[in-house]
NUSE-703472 format. One record per residue (C-alpha): x, y, z; residue in three letters; residue number from 0. Coordinates in pm, 1 decimal, m for minus. Layout:
N
px:X; py:Y; pz:Z; resn:ALA; resi:NUM;
...
This chain:
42
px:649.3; py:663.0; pz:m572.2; resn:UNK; resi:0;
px:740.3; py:1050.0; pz:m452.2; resn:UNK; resi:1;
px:1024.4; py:1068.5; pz:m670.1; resn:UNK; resi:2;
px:818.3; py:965.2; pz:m987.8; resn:UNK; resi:3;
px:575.3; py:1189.4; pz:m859.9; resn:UNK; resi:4;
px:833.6; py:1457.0; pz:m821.1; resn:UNK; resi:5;
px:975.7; py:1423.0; pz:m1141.4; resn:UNK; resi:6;
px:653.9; py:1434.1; pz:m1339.8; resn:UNK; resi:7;
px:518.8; py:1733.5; pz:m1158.7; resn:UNK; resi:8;
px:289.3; py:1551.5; pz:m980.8; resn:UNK; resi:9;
px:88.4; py:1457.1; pz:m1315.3; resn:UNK; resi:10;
px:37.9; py:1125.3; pz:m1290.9; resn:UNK; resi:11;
px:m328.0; py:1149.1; pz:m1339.3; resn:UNK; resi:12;
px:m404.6; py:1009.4; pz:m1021.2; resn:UNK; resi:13;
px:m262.8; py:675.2; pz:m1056.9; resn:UNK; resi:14;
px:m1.5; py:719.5; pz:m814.3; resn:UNK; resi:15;
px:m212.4; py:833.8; pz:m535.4; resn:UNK; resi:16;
px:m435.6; py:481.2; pz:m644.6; resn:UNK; resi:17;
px:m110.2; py:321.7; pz:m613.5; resn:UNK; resi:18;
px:m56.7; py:449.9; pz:m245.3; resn:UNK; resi:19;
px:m404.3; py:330.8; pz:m112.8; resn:UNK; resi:20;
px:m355.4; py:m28.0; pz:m288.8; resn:UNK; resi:21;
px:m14.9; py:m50.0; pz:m101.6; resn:UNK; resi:22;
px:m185.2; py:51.1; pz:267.6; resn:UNK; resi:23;
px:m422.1; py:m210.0; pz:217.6; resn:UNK; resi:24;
px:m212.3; py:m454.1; pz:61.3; resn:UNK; resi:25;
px:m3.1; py:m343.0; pz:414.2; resn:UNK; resi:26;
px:m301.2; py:m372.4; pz:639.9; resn:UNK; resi:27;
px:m410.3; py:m729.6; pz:483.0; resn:UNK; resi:28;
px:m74.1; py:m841.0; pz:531.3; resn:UNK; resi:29;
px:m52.3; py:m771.3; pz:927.6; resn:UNK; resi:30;
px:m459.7; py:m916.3; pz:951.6; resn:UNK; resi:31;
px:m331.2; py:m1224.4; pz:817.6; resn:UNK; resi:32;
px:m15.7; py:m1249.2; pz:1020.5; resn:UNK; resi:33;
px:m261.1; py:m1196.4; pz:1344.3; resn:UNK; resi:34;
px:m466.4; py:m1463.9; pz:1197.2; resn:UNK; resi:35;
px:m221.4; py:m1714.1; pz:1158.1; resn:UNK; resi:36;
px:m46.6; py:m1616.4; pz:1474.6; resn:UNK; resi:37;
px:m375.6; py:m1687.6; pz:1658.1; resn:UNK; resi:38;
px:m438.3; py:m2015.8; pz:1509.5; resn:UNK; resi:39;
px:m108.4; py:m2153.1; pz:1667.1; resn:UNK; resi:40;
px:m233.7; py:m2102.5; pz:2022.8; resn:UNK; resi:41;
């Protein structure tokens, strides 16, 4: 995502900066669900 970025001068129209926050919580529902399951085997 930086190097695109980079190489289009940062105009991207704000799509990759979308791109980044969809990916954090795309990351942070990944590890909530991996806690969730995790607790459901105790």
């Amino acid at each position: 995502m930086k190097a695109a970025q980079v190489a289009n001068e940062y105009d991207m129209n704000g799509h990759a900066a979308k791109a980044e926050q969809l990916l954090r919580e795309a990351e942070n529902e990944m590890k909530l669900a991996a806690e969730a399951a995790n607790k459901n085997k105790k």
